[in-house]
C-alpha positions as CSV (number, residue, x, y, z in Angstrom):
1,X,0.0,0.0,0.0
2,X,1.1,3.7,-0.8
3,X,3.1,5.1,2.1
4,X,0.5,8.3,1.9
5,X,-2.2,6.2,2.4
6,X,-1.0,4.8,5.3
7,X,0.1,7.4,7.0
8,X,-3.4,9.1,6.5
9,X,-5.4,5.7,7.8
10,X,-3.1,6.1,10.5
11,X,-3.7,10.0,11.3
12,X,-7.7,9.1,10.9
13,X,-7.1,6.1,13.7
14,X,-5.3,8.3,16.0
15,X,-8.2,10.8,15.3
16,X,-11.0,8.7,15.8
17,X,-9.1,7.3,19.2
18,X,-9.2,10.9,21.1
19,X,-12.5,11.8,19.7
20,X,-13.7,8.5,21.6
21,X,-11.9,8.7,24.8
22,X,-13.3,12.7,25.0
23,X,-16.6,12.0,24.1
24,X,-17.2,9.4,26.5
25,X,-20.6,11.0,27.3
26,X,-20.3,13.3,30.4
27,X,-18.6,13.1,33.7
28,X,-20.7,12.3,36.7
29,X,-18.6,13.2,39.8
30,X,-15.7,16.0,40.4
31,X,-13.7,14.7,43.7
32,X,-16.5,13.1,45.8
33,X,-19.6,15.1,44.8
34,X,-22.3,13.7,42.1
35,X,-23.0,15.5,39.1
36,X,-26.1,14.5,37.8
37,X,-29.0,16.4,35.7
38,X,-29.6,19.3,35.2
39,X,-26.0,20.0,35.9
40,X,-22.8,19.2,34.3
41,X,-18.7,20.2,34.0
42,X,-18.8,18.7,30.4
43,X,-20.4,21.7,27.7
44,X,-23.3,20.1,26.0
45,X,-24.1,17.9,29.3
46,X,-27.1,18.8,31.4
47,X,-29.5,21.8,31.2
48,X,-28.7,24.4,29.1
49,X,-29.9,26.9,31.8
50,X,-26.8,26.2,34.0
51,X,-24.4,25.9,31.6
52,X,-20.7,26.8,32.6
53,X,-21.8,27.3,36.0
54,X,-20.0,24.1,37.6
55,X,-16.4,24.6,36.9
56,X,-14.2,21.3,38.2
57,X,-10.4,22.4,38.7
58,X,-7.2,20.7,38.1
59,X,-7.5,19.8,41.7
60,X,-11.0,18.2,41.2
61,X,-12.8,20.5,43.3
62,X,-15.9,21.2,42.2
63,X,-16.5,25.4,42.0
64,X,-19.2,27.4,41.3
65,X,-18.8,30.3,39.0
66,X,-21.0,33.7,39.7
67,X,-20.7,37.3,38.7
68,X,-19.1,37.8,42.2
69,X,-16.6,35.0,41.6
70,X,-15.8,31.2,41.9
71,X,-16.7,30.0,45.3
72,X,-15.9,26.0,46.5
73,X,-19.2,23.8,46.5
74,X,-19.4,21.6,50.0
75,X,-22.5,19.6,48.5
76,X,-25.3,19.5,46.3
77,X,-29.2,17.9,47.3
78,X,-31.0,17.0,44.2
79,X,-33.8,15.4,46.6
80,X,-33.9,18.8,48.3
81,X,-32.5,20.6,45.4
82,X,-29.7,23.4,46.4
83,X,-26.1,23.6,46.5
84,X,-24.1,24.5,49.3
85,X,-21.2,26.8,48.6
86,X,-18.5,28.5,50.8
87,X,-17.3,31.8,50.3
88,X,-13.5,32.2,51.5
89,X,-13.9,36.0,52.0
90,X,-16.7,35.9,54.1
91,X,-15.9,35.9,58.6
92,X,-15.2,32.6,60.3
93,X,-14.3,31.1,63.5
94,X,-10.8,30.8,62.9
95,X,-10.8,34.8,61.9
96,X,-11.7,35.8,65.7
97,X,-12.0,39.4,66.0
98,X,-9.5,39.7,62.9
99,X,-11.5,40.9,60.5
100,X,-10.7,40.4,57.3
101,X,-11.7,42.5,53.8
102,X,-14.7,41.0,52.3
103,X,-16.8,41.2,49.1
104,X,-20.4,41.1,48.8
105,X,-21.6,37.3,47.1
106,X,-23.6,37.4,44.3
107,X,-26.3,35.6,41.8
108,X,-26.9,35.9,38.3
109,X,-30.5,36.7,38.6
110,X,-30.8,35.7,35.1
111,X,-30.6,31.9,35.7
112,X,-32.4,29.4,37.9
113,X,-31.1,29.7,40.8
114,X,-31.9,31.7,44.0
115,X,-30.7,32.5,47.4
116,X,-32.5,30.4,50.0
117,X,-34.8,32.0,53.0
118,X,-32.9,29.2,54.6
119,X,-29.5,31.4,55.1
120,X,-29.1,34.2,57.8
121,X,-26.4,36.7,57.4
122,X,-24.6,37.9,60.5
123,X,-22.7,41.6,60.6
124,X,-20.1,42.6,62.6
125,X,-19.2,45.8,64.0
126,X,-22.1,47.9,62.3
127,X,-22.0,52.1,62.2
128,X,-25.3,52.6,64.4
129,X,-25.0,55.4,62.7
130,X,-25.9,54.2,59.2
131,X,-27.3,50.8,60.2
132,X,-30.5,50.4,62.4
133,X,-29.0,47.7,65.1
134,X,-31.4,47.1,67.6
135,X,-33.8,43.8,68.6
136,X,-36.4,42.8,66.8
137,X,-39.7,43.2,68.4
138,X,-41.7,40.2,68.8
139,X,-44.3,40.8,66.1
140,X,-41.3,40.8,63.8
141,X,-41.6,37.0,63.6
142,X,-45.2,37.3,62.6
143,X,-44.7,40.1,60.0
144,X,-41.4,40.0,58.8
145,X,-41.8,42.9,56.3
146,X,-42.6,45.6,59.0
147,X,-39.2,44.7,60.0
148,X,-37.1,44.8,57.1
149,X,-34.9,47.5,57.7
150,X,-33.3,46.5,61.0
151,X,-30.7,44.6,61.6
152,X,-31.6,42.2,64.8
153,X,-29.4,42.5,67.8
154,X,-30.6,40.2,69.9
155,X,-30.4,37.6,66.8
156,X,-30.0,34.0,68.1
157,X,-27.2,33.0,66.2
158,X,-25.5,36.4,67.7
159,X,-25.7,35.0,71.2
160,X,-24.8,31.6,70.2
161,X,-22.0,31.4,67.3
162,X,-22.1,27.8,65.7
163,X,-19.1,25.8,66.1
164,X,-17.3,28.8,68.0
165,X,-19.8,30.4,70.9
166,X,-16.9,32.4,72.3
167,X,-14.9,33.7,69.2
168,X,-15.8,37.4,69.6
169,X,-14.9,39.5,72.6
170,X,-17.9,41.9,74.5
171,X,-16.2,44.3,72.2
172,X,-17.6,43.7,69.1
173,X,-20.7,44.3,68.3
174,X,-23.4,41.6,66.0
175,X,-26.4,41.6,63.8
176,X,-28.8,39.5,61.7
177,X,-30.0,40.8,58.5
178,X,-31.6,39.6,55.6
179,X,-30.6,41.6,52.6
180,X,-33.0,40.8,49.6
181,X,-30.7,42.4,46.9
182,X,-27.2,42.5,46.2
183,X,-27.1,46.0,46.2
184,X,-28.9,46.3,50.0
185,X,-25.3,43.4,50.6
186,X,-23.2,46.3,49.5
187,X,-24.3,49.0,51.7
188,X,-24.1,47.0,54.7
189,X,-21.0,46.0,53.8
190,X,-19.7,49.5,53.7
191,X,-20.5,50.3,57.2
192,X,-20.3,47.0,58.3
193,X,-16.5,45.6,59.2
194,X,-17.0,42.3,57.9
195,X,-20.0,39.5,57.3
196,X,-20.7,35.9,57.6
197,X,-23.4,33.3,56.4
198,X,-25.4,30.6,58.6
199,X,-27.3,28.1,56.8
200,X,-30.1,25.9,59.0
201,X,-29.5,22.4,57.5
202,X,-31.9,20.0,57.3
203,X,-31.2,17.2,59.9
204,X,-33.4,14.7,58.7
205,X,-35.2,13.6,61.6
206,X,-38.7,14.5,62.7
207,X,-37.9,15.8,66.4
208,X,-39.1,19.0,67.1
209,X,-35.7,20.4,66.5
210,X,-34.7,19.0,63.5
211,X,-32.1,21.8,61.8
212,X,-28.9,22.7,63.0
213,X,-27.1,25.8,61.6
214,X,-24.0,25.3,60.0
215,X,-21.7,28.2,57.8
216,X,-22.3,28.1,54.0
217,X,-24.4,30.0,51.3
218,X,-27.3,27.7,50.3
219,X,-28.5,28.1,47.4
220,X,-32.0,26.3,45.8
221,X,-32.1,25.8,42.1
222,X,-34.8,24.3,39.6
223,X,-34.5,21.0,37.9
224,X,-36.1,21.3,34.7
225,X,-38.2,18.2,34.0
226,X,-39.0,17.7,30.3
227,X,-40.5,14.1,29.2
228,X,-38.0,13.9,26.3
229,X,-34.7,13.7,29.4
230,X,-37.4,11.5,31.1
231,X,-37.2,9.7,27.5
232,X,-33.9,9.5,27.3
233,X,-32.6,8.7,30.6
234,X,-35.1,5.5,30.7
235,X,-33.4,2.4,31.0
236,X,-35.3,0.0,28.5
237,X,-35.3,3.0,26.2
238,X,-31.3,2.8,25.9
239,X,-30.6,4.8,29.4
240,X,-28.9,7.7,27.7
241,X,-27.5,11.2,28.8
242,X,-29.3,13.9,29.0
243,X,-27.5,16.7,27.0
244,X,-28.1,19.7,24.7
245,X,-26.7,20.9,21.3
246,X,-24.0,23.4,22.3
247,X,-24.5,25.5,19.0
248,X,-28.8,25.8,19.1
249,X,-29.0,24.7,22.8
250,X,-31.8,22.1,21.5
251,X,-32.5,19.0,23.4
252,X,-30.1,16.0,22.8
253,X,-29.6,12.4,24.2
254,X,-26.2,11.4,24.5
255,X,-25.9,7.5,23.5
256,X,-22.6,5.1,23.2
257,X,-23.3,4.9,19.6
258,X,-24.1,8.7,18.7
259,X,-26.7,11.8,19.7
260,X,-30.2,11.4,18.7
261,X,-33.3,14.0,20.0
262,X,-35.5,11.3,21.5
263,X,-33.8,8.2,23.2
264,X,-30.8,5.2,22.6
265,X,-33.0,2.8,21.4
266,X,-35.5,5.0,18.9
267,X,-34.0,3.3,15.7
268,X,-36.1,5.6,13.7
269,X,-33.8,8.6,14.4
270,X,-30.3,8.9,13.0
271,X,-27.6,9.0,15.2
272,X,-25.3,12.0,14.4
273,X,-21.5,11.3,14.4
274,X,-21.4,15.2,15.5
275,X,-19.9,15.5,19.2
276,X,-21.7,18.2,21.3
277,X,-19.5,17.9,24.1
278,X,-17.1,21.0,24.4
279,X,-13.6,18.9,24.4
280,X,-14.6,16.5,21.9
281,X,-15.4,19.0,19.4
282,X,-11.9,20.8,20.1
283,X,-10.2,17.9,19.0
284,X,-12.4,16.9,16.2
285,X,-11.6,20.6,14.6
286,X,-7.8,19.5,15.5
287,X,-7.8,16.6,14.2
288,X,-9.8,17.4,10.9
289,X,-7.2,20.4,10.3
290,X,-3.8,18.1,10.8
291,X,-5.7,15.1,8.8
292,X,-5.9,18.0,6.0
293,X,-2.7,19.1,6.5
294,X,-1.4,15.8,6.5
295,X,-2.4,15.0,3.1
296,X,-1.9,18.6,1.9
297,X,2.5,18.2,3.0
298,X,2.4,14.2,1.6
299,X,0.9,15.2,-2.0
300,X,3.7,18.2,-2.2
301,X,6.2,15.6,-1.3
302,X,5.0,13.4,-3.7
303,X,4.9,16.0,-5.9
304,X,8.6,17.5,-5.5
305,X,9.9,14.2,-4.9
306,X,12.7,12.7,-7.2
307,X,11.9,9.2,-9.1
308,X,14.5,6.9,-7.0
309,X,12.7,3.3,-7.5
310,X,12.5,2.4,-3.9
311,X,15.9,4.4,-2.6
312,X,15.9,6.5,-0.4
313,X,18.6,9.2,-0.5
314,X,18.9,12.5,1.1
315,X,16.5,14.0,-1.1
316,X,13.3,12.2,-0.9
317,X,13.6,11.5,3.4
318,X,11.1,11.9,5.0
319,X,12.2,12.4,9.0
């Protein structure tokens, strides 16, 4: 066989080799934390809505990305669905009374996520003269708008710090508030020394008190049900991935054998040999453009190449 076509059948092979081992549907953990639908780390794998929102590092720790910044994800509930981020800038027991600078956290109100009524947000070292720090009255429980504007003194979570009760001194000063907006965030921040957040998880027993407050940002999100993912993810219909087209964001289910826009085993549709996920198409463009330039350099060579019957000489090497 001609040395060109070899070499080509070769290049194909190696081609067809990454292009399988990239596009090996999506990945469905970073470190020890399941990624499963409507999420994923691969582009083209899970909802469109959340797409590029899960970022996993070289370290395989699972971020989340927001216009604040990129802030480490503790867990994520999709039978409670909300994700539990930390925020590195934000107060904790191991500060004390140093206080450190912070940076208001923020969501993309855009997508389908929110911040849960679930978190409370403790302030440190308020100006009284540009915050209203006083307790709550009673009736502040019972209508919590009337209340909205003061920051709560006699906050529980003031007089009993999780994990670290006797971190601050007498000296500094505490408050619970509920900010609804970013923006409302910012002006606390800027006469407030520093800021921390208390999420009431869940213990999952049914005692009377059955939550425990624990440091983290919780944040709820939507899992958008459609019956063509339900389709698609069906077992005895081929248990395929749930995915989207990264160019129309249209529905697609990942299979071994190929993408179709129903399920695995729908033999009516035909399986496109097109690879939505991000990494796979990056080295399908590769691959296509040193394939082409493969054959482009051999048929030059050919081309230029003396007649030598076999011989190789110093003119027609190749390496």
């Amino acid at each position: 066989m001609d040395s060109d076509v070899i070499f080509l059948h070769f290049l194909i092979f190696t081609l067809c080799t990454l292009v399988k081992s990239k596009s090996s549907l999506c990945r469905t953990s970073c470190g020890d934390i399941q990624i499963n639908y409507p999420f994923g780390i691969d582009d083209g794998c899970g909802s469109p809505y959340y797409r590029n929102l899960l970022v996993c590092s070289e370290n395989n720790h699972l971020e989340l990305r927001t216009p604040s910044g990129r802030y480490p994800i503790r867990r994520i509930d999709y039978s409670d669905p909300h994700i539990l981020v930390t925020d590195p800038y934000m107060w904790s027991c191991q500060d004390g009374e140093r206080f450190r600078p912070t940076r208001p956290f923020s969501l993309d109100t855009s997508i389908h996520f929110s911040l849960s009524v679930q978190n409370d947000y403790l302030f440190f070292n308020c100006s009284e003269n540009d915050v209203i720090v006083e307790p709550k009255p009673v009736y502040c429980e019972r209508f919590p708008d009337r209340c909205d504007s003061t920051c709560d003194s006699a906050s529980y979570l003031c007089r009993h710090l999780p994990e670290c009760a006797h971190a601050l001194g007498s000296a500094t000063s505490c408050c619970s508030y509920y900010p609804k907006a970013t923006e409302s965030l910012r002006l606390m921040l800027k006469y407030c020394e520093t800021y921390t957040s208390v999420y009431w998880r869940n213990l999952g027993v049914s005692q009377t008190y059955n939550t425990a407050p624990e440091y983290g940002i919780r944040i709820d999100f939507d899992i958008p049900v459609t019956t063509r993912c339900l389709e698609c993810q069906d077992g005895s219909k081929g248990g395929g991935t749930c995915g989207f087209d990264v160019e129309t964001h249209g529905f697609s289910c990942l299979c071994d054998k190929g993408n179709v826009t129903t399920y695995c085993k729908d033999h009516s549709q035909h399986k496109s040999s097109r690879v939505i996920v991000g990494t796979a198409t990056a080295v399908s463009v590769a691959g296509a453009i040193g394939i082409g330039a493969g054959v482009w350099y051999f048929r030059k060579i050919k081309a230029q190449a003396p007649v030598t019957h076999g011989v190789q000489s110093n003119e027609n090497r190749l390496f």
